[in-house]
DSSP file (Angstrom, degrees, kcal/mol; ACC not computed):
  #  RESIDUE AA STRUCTURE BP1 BP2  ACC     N-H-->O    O-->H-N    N-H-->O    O-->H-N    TCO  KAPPA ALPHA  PHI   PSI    X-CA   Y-CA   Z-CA
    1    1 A X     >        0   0    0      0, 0.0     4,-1.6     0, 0.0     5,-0.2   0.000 360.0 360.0 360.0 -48.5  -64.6   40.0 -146.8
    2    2 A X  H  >  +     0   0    0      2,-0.2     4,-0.5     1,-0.2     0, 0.0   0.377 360.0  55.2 -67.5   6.8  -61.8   41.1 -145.1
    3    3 A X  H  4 S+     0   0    0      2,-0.2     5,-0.2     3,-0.1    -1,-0.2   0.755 105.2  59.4-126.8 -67.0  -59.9   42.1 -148.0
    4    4 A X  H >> S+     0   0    0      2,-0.2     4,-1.1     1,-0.2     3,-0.7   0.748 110.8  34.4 -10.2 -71.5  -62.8   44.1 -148.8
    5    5 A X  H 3X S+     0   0    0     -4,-1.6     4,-0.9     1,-0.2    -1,-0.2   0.761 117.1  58.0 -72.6 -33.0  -62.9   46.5 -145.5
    6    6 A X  H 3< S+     0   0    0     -4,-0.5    -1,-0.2    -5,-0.2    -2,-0.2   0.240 104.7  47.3 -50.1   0.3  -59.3   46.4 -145.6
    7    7 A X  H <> S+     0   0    0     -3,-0.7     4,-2.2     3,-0.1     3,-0.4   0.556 115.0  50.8-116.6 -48.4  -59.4   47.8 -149.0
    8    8 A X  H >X S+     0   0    0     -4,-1.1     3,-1.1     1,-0.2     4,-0.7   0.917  96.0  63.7 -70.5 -92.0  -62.0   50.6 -147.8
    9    9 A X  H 3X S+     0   0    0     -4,-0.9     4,-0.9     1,-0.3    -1,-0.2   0.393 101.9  41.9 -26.7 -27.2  -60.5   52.0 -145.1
   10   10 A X  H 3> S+     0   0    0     -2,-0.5     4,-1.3    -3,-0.4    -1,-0.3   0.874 121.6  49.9 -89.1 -45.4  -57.2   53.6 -146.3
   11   11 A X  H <X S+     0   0    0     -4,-2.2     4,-2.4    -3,-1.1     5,-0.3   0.804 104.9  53.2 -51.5 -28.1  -59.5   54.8 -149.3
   12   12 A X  H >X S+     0   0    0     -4,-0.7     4,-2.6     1,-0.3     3,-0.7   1.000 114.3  40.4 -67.9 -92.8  -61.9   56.0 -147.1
   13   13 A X  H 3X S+     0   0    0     -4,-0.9     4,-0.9     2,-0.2    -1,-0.3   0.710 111.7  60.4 -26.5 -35.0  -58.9   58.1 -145.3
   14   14 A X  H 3X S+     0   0    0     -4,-1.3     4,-1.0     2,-0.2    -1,-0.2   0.896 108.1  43.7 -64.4 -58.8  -57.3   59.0 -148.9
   15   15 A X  H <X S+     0   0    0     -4,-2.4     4,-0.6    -3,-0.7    -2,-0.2   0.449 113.9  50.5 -80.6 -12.5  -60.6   60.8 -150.0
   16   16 A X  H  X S+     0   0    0     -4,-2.6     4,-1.5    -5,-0.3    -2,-0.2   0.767 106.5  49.9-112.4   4.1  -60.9   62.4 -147.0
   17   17 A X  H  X S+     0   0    0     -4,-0.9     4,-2.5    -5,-0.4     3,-0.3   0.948 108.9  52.6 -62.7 -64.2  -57.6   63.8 -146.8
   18   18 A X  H  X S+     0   0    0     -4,-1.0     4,-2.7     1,-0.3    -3,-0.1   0.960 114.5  54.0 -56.7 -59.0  -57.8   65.3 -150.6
   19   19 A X  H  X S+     0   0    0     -4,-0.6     4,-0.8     1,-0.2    -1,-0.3   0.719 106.6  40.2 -25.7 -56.8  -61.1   66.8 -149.0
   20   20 A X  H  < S+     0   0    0     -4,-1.5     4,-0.3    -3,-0.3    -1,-0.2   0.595 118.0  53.5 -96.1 -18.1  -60.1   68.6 -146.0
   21   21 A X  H >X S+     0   0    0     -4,-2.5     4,-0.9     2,-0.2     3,-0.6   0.972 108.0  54.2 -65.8 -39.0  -56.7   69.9 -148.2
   22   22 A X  H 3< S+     0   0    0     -4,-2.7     4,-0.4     1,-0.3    -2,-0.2   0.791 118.2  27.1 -51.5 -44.1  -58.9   71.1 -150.7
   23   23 A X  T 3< S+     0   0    0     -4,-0.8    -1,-0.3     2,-0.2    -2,-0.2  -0.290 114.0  65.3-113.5  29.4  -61.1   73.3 -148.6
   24   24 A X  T <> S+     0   0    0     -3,-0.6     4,-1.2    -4,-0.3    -1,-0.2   0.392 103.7  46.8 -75.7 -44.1  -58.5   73.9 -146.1
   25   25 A X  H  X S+     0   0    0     -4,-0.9     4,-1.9     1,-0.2    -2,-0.2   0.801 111.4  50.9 -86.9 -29.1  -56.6   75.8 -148.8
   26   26 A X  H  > S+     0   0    0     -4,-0.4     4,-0.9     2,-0.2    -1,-0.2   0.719 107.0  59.4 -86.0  -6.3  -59.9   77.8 -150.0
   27   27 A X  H  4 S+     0   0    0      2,-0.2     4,-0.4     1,-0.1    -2,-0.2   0.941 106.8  42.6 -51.1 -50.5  -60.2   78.6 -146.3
   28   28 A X  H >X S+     0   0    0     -4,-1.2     3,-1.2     1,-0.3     4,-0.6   0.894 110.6  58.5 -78.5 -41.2  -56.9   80.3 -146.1
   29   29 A X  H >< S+     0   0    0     -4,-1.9     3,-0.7     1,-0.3    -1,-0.3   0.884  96.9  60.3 -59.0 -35.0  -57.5   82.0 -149.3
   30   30 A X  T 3< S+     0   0    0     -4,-0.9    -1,-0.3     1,-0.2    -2,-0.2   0.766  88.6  68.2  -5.9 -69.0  -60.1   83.3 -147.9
   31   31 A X  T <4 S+     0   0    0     -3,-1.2     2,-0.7    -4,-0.4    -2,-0.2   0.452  85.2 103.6 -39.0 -42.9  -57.9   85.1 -145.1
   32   32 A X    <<  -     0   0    0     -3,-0.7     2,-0.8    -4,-0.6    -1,-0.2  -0.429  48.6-172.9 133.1-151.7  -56.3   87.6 -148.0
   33   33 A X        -     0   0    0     -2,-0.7    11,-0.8    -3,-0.1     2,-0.2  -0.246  65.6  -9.4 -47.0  -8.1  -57.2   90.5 -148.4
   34   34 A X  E     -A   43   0A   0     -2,-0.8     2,-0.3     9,-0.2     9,-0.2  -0.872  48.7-159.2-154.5 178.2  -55.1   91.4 -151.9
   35   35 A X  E     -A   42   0A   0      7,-0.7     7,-1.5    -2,-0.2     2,-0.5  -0.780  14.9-136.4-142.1 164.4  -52.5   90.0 -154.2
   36   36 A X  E     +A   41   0A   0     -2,-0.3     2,-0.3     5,-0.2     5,-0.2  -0.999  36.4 153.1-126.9 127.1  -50.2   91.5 -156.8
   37   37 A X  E >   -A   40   0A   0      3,-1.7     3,-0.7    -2,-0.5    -2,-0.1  -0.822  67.8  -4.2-156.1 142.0  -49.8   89.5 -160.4
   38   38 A X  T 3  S-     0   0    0     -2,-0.3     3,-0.1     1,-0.2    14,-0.0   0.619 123.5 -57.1  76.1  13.3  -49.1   90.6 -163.3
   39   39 A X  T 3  S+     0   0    0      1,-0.5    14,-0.5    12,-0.0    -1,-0.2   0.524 109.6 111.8  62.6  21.7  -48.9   94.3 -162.6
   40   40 A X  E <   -AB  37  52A   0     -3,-0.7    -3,-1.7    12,-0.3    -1,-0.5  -0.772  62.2-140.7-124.7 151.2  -52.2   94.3 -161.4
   41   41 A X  E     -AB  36  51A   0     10,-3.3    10,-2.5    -2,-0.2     2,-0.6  -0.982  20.5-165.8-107.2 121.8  -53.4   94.9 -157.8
   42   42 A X  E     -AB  35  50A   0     -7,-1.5    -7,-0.7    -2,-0.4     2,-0.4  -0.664  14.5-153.7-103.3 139.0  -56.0   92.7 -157.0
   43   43 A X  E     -AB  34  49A   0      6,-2.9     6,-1.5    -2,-0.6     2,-0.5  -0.932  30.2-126.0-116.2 141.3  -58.5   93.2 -153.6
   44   44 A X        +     0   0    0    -11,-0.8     2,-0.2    -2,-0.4   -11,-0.1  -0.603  54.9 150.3 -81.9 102.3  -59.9   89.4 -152.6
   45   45 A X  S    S-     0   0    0     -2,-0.5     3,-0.3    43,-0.0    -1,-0.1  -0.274  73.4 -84.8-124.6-158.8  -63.5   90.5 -152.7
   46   46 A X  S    S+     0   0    0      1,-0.3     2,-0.1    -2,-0.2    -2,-0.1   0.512 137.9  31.5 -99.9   4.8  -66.3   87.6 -153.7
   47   47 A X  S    S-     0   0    0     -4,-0.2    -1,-0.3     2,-0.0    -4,-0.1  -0.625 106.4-127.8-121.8  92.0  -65.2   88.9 -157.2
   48   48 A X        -     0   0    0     -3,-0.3     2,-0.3    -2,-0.1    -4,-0.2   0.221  20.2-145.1 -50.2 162.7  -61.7   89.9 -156.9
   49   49 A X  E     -B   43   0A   0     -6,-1.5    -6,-2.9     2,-0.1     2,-0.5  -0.935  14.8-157.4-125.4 148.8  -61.4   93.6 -158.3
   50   50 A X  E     -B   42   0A   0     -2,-0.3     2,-0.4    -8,-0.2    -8,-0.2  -0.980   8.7-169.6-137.7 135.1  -58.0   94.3 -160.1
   51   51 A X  E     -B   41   0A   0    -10,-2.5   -10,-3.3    -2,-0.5     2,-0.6  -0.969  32.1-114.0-118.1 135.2  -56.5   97.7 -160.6
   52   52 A X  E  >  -B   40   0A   0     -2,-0.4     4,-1.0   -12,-0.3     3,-0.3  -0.682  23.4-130.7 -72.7  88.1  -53.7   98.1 -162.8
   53   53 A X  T >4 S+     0   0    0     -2,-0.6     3,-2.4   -14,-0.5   -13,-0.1   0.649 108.6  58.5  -2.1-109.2  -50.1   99.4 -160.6
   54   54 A X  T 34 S+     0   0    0      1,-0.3    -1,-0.2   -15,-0.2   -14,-0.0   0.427 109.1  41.8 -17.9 -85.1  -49.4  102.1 -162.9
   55   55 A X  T 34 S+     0   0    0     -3,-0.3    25,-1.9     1,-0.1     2,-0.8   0.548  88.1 104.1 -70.1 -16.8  -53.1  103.9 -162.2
   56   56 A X    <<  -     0   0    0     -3,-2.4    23,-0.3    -4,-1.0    69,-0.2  -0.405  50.3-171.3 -65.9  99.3  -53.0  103.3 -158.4
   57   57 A X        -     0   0    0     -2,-0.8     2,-0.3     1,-0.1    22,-0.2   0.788  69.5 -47.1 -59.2 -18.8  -52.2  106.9 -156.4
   58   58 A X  E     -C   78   0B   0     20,-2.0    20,-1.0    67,-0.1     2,-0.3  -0.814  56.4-114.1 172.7-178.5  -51.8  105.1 -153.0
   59   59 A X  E     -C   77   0B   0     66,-0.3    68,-1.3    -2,-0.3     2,-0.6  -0.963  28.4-148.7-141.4 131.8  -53.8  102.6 -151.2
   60   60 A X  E     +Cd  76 127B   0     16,-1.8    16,-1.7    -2,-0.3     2,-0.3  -0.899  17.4 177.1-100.4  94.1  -55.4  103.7 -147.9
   61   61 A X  E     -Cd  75 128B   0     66,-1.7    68,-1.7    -2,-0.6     2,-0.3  -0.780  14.9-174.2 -86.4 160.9  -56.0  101.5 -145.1
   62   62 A X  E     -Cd  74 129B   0     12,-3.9    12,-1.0    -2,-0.3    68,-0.2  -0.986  24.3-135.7-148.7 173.9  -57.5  103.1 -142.1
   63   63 A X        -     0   0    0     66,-5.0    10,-0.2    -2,-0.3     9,-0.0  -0.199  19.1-163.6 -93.6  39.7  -58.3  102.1 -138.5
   64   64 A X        -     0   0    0      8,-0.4     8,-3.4    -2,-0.1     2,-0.4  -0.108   6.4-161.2-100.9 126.2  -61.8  103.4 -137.4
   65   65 A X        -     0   0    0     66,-2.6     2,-0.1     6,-0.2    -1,-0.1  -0.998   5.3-167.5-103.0 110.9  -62.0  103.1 -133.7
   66   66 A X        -     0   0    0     -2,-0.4     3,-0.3    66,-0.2     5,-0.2  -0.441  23.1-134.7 -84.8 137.4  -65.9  103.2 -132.0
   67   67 A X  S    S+     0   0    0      1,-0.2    67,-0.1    -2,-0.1    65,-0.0   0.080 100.7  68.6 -95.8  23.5  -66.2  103.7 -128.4
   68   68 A X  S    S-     0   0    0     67,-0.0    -1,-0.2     0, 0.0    -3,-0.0   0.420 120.4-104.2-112.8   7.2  -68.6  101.1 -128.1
   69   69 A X  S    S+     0   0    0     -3,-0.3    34,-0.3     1,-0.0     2,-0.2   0.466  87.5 127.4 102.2   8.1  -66.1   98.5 -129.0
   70   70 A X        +     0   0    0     32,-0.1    -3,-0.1     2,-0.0    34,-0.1  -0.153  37.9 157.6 -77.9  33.6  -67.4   98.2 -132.5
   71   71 A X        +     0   0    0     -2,-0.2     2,-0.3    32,-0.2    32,-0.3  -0.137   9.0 143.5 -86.0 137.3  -63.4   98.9 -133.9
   72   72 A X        -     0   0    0     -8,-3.4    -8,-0.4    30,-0.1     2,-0.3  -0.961  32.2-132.4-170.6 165.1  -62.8   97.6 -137.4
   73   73 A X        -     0   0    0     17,-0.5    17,-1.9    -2,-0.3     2,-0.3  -0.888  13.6-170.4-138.0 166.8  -60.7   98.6 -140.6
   74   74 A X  E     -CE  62  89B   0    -12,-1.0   -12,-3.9    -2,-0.3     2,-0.4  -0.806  14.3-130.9-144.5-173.8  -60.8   99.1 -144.2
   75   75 A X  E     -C   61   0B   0     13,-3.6     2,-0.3    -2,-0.3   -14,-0.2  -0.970  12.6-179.1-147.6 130.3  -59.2   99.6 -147.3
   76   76 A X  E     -C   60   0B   0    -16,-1.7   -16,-1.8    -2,-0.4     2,-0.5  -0.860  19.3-138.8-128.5 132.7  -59.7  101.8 -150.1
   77   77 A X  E     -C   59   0B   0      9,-0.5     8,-1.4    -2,-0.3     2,-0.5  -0.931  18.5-149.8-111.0 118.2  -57.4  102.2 -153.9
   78   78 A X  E     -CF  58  84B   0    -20,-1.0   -20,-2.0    -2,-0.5     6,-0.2  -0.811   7.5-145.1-104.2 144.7  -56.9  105.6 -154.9
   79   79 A X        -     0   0    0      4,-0.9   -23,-0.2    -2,-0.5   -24,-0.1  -0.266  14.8-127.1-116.4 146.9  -56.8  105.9 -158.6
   80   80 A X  S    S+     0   0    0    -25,-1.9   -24,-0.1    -2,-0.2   -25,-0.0   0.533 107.2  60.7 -85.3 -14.4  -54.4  108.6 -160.0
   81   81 A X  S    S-     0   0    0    -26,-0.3    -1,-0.1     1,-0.1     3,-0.1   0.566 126.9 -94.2 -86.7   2.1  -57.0  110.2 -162.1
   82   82 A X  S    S+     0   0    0      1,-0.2    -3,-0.1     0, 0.0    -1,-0.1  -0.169  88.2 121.4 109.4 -56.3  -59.1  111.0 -158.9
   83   83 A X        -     0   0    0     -5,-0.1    -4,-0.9     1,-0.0     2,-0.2   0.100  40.8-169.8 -10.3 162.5  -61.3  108.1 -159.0
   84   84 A X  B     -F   78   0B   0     -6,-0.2     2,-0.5    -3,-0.1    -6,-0.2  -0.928  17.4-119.6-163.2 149.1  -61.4  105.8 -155.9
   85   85 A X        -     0   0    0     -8,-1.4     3,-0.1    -2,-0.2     0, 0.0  -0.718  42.6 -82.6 -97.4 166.6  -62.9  102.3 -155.2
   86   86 A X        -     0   0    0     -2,-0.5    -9,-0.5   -10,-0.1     2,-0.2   0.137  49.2 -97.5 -16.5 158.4  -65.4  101.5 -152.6
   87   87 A X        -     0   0    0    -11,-0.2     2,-0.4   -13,-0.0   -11,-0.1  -0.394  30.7-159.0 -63.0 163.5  -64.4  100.8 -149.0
   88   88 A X        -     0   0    0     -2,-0.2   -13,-3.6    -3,-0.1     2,-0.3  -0.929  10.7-146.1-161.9 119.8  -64.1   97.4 -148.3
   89   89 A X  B     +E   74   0B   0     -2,-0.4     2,-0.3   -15,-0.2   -15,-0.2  -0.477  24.2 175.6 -88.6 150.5  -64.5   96.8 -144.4
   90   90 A X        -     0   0    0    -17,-1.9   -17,-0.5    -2,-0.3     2,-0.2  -0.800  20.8-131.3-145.7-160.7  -62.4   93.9 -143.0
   91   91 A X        -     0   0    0     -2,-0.3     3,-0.1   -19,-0.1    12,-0.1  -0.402  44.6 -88.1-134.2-164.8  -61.5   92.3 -139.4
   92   92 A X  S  > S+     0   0    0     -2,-0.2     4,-2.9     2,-0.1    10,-0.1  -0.105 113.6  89.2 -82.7   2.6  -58.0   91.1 -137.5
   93   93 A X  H  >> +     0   0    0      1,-0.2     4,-1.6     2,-0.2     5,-0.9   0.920  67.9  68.4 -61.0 -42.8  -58.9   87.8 -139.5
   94   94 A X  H  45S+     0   0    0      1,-0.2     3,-0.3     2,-0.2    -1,-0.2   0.902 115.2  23.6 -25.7 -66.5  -57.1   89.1 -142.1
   95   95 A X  H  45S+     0   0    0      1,-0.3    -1,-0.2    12,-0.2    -2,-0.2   0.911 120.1  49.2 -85.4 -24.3  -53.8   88.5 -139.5
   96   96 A X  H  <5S-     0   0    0     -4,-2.9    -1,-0.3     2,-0.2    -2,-0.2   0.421  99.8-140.6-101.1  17.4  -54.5   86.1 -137.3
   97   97 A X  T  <5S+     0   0    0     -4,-1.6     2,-0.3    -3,-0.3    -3,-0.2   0.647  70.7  76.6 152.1  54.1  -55.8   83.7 -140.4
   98   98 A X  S   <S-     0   0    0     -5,-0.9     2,-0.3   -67,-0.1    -2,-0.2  -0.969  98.9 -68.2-165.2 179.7  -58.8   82.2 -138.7
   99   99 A X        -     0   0    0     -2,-0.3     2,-0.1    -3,-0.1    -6,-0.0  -0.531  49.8-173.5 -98.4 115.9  -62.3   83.4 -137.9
  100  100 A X        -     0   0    0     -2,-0.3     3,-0.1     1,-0.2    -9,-0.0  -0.002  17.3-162.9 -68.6-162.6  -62.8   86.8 -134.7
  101  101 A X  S    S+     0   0    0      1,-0.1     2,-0.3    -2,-0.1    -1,-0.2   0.108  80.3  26.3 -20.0 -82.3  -65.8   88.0 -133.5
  102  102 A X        -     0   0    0    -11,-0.1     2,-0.6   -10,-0.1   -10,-0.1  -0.622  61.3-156.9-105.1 146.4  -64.3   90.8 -132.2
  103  103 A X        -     0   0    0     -2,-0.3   -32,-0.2   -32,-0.3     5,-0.1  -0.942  15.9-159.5-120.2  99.0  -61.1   93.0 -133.0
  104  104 A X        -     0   0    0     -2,-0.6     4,-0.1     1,-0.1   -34,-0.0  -0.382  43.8 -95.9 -77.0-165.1  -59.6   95.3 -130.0
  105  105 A X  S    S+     0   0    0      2,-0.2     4,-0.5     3,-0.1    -1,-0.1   0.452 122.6  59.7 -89.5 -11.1  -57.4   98.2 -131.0
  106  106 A X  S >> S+     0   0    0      3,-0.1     3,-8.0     2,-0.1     4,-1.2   0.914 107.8  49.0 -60.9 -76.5  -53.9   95.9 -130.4
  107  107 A X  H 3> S+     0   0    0      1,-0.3     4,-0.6     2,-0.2    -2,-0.2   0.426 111.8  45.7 -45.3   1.7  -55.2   93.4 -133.0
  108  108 A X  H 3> S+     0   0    0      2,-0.2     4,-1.2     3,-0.1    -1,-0.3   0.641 108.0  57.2 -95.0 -30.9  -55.9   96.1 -135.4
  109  109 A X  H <> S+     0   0    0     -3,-8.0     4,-1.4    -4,-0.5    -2,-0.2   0.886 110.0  43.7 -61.4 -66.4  -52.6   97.7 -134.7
  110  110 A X  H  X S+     0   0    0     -4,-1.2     4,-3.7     2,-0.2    -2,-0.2   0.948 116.4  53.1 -64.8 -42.8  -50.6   94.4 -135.7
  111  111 A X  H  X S+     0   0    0     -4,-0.6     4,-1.4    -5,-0.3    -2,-0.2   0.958 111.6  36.8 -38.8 -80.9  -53.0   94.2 -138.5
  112  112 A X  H  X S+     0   0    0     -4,-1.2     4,-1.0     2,-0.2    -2,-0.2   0.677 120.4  53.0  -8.8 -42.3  -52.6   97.6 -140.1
  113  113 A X  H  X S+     0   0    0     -4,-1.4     4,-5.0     2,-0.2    -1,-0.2   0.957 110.9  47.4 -80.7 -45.9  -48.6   97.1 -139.0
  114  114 A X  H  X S+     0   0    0     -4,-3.7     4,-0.6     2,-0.2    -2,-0.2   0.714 116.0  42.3 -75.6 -17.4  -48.6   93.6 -141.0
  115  115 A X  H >< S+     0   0    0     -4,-1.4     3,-2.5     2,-0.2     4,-0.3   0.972 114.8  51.0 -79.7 -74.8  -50.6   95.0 -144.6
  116  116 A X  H 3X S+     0   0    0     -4,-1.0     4,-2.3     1,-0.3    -2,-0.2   0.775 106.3  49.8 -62.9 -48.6  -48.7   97.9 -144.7
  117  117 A X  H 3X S+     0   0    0     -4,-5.0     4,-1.3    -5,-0.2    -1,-0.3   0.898 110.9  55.2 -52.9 -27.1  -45.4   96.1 -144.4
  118  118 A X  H <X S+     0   0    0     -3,-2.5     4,-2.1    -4,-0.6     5,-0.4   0.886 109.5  46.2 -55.0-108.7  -46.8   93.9 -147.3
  119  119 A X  H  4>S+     0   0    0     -4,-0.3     5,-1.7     2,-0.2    -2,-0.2   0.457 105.9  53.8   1.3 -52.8  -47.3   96.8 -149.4
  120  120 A X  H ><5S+     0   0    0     -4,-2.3     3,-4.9    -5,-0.2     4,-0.2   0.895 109.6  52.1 -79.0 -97.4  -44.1   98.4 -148.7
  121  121 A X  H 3<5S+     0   0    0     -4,-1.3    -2,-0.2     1,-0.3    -1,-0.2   0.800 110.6  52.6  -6.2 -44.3  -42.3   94.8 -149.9
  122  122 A X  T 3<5S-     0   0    0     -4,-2.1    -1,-0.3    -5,-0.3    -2,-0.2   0.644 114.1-123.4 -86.7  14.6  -44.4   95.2 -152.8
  123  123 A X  T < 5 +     0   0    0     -3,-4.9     2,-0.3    -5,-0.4    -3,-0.2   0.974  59.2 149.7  46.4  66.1  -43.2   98.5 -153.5
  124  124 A X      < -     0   0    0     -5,-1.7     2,-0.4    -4,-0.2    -1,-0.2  -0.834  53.2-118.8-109.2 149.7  -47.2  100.0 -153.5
  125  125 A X        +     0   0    0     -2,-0.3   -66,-0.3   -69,-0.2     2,-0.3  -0.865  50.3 165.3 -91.0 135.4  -47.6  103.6 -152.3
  126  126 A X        -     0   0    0     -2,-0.4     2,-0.3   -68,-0.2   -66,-0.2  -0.785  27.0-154.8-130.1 179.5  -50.0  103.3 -148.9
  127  127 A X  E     -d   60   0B   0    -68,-1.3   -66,-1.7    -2,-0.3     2,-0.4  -0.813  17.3-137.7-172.4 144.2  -51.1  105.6 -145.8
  128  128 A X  E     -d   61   0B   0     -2,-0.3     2,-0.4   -68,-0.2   -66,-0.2  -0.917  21.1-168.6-111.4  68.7  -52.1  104.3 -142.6
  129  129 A X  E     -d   62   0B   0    -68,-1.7   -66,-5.0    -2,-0.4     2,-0.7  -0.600   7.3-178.1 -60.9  99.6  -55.2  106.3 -141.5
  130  130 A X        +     0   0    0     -2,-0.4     2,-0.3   -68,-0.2   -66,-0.1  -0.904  21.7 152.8-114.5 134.4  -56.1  105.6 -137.9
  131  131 A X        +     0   0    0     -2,-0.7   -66,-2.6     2,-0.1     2,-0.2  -0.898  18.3  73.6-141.2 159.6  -59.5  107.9 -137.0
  132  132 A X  S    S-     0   0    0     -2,-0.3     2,-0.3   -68,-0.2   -66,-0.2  -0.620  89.7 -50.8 111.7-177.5  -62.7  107.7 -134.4
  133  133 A X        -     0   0    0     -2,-0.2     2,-0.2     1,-0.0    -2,-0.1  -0.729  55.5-142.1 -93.0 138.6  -63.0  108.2 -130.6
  134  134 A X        -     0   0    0     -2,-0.3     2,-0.2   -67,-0.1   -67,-0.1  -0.623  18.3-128.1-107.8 162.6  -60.3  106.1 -128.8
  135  135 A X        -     0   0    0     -2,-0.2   -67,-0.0   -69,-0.1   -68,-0.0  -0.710  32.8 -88.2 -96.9 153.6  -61.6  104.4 -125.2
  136  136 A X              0   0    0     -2,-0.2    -1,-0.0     1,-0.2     0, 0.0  -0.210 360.0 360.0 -30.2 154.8  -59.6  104.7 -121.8
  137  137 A X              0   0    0     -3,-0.1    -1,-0.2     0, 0.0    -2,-0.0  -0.239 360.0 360.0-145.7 360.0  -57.5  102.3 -121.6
């Protein structure tokens, strides 16, 4: 019998290890917001969208700051023929790689600061839009 529960108990631990790595790692995937492979830029959507490097004219993030404290940003790929995709709103999850509520206007800043330096590494053309009514501070 003891051989038995002694048998279980590191499996027991084994499988739940493989378990929390697995969905630990689609958490962080989760977290983001684009990738480059293949000459493609892809943005992490629930069906990733991939635009080709060659047809992208820049890629826009912008800040929008609300004076009711509602502050969030998004990100837009403008297409060299004139075309554009959707907005695609995001949070400060995106940097701090676990789940806000809320985003003030620092975390939004180091956000904004930390894609665009990603971008620039990846040799993508961007602009850093920040717009909306800004609060007293």
């Amino acid at each position: 019998m003891e051989f038995i529960v002694l048998g279980i108990i590191p499996l027991v631990f084994i499988v739940s290890y493989y378990v929390w790595k697995r969905y630990s790692e689609q958490a962080i995937q989760g977290f983001i917001l684009f990738f480059i492979e293949d000459g493609n830029f892809f943005l992490n959507t629930k069906r990733p969208l991939r635009f080709p490097l060659n047809t992208i004219d820049y890629v826009c993030l912008r800040a929008h700051y609300l004076s009711k404290g509602t502050d969030y940003m998004s990100i837009q790929v403008m297409r060299k023929d004139g075309n554009h995709s959707a907005r695609y709103i995001f949070d400060s999850s995106i940097y701090t790689k676990k789940k806000e509520t809320l985003s003030n206007r620092a975390s939004i800043d180091e956000t904004l600061s930390s894609l665009a330096w990603e971008l620039k590494t990846q040799s993508v053309p961007y602009k850093v839009i920040k717009e909306g009514t800004y609060r007293f501070q």
